[in-house]
DSSP file (Angstrom, degrees, kcal/mol; ACC not computed):
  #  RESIDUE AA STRUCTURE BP1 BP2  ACC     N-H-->O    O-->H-N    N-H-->O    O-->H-N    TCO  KAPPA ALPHA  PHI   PSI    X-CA   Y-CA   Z-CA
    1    1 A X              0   0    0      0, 0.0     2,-0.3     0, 0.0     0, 0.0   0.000 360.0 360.0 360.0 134.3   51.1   -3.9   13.0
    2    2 A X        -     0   0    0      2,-0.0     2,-0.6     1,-0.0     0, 0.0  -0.678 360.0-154.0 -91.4 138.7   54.8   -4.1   13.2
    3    3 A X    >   -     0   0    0     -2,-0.3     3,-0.5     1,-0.0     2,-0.3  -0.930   8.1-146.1-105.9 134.9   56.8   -5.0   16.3
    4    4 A X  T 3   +     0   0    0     -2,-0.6     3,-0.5     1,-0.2    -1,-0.0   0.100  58.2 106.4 -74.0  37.2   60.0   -4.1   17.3
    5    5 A X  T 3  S+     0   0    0     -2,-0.3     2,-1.8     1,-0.2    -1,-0.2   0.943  76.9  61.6 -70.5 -35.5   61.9   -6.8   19.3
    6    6 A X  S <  S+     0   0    0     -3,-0.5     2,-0.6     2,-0.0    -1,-0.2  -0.082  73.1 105.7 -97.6  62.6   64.2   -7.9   16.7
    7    7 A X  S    S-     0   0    0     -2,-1.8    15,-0.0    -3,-0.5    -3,-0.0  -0.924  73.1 -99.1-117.4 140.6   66.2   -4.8   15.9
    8    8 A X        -     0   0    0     -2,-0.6    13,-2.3    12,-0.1     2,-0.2  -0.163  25.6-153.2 -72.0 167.2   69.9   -4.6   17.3
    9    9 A X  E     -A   20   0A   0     11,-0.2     2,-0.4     9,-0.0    11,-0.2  -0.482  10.1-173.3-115.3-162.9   71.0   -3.2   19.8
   10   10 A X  E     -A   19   0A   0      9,-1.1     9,-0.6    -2,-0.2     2,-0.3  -0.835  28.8-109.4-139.1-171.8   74.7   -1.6   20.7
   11   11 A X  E     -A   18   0A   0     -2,-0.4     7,-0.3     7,-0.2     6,-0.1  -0.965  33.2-111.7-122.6 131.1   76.3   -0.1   23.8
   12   12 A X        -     0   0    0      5,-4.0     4,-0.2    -2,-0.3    22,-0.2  -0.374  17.8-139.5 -74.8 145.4   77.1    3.8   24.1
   13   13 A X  S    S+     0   0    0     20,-1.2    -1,-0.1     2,-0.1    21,-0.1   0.312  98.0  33.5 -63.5 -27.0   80.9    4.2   24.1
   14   14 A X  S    S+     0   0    0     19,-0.4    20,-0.1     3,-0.2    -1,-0.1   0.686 129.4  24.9-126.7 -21.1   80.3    7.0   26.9
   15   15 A X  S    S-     0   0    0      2,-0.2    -2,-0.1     0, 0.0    19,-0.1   0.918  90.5-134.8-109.7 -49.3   77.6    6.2   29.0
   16   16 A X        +     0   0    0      1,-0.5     2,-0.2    -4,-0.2    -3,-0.1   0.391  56.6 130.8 103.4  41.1   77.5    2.4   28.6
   17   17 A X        -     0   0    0     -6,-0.1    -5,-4.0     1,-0.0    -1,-0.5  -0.734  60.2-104.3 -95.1 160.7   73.6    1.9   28.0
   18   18 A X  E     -A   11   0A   0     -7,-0.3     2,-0.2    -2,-0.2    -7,-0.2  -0.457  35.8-174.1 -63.5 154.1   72.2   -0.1   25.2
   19   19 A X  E     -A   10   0A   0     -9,-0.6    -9,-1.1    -2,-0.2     2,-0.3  -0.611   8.1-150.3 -87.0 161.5   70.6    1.5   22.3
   20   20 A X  E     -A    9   0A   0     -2,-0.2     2,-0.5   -11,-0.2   -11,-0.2  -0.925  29.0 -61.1-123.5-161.2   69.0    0.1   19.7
   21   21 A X        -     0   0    0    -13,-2.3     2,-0.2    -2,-0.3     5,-0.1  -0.413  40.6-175.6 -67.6 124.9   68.2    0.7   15.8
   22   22 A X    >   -     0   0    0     -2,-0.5     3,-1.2     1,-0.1     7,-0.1  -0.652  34.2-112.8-107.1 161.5   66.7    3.5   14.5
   23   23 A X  G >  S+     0   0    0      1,-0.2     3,-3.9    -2,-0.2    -1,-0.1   0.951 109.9  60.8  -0.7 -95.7   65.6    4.3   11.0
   24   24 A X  G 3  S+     0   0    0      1,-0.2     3,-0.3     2,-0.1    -1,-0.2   0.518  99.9  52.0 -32.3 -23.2   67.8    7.0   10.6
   25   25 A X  G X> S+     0   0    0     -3,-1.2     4,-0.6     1,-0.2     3,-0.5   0.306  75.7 113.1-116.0  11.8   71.0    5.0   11.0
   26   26 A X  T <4 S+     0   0    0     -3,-3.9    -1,-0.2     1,-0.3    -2,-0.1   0.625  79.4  40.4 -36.1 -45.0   70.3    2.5    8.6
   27   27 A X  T 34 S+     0   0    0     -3,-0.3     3,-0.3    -4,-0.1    -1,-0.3   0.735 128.8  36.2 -78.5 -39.0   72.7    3.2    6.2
   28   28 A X  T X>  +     0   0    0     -3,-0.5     4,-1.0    -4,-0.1     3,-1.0   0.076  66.6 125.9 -89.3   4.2   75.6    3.9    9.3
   29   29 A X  T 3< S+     0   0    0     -4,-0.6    -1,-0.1     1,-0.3    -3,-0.1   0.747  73.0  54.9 -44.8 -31.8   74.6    1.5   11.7
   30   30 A X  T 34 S+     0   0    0     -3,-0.3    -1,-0.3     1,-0.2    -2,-0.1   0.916 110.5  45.6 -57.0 -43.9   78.4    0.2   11.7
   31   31 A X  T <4 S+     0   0    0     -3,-1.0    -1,-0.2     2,-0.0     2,-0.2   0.645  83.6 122.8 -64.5 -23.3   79.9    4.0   12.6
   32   32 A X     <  +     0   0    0     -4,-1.0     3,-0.1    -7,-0.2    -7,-0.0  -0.320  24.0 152.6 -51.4 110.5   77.2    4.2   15.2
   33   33 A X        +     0   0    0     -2,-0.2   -20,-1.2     1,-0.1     2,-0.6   0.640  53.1  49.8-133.8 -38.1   79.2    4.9   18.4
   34   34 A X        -     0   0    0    -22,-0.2    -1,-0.1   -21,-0.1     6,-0.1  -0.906  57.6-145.9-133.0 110.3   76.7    6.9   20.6
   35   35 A X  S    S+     0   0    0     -2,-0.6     2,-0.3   -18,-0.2   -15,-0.1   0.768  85.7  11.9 -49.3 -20.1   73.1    6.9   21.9
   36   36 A X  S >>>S-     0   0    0      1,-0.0     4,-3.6     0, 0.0     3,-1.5  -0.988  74.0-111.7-166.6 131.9   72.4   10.4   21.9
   37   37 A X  H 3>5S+     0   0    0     -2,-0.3     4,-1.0     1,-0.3    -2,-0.1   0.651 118.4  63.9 -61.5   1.4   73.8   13.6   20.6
   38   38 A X  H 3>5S+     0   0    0      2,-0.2     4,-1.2     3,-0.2    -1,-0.3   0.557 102.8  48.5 -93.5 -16.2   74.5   14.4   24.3
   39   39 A X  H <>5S+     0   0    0     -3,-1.5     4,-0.6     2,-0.2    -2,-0.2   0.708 112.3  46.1 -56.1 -51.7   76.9   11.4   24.4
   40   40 A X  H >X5S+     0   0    0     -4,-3.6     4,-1.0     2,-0.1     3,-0.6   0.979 114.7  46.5 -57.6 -43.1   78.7   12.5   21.3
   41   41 A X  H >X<S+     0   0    0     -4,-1.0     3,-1.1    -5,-0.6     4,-1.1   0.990 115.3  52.4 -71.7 -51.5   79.0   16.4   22.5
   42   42 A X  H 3X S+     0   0    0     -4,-1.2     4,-0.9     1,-0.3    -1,-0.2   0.593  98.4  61.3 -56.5  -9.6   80.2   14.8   26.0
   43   43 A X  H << S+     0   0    0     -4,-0.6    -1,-0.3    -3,-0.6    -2,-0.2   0.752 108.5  40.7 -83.4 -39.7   82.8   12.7   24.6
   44   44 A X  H XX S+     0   0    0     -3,-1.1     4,-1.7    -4,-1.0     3,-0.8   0.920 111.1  57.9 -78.9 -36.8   84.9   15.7   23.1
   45   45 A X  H 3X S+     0   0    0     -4,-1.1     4,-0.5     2,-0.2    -2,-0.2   0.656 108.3  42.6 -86.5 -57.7   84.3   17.5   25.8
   46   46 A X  H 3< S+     0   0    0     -4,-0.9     4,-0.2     2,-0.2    -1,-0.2   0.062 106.0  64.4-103.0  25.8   85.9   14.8   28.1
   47   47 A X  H <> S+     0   0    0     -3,-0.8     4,-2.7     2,-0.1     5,-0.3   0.407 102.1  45.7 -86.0 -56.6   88.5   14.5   25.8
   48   48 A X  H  X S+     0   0    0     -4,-1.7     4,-0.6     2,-0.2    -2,-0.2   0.706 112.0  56.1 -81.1   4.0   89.7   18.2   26.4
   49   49 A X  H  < S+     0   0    0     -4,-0.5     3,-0.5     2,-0.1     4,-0.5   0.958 108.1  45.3 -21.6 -97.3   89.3   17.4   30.1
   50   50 A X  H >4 S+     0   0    0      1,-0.3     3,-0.8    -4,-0.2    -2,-0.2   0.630 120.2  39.9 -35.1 -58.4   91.6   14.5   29.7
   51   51 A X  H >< S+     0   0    0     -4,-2.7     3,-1.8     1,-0.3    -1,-0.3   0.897 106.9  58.2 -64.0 -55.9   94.3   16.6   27.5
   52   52 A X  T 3< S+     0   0    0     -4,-0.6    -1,-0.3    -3,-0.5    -2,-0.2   0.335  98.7  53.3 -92.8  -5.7   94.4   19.4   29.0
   53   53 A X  T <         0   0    0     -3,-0.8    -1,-0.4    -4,-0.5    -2,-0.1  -0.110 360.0 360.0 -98.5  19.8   95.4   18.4   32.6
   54   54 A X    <         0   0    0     -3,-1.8    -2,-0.2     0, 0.0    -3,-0.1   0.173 360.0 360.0-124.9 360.0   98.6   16.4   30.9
């Protein structure tokens, strides 16, 4: 049985929880910026916030 403790972890860019590695991001781990596709969608989102009041 495999455990996971020793996978890294990161910190979301927008929320500022850890993550850690999944599978999926194996190949991307470096570009990984975001826990959750509700952190990525909120990040543009509060980028045209930010602009758009300037």
């Amino acid at each position: 049985m495999h455990k996971k403790q020793n996978l890294p972890t990161k910190t979301c860019v927008v929320c500022a929880r850890p993550f850690t590695w999944r599978k999926k991001w194996e190949k991307v781990w470096d570009e990984v910026k975001y826990c959750s596709d509700r952190c990525r969608n909120g990040r543009s989102q509060a980028n045209r916030a930010a602009s758009s009041t300037t």
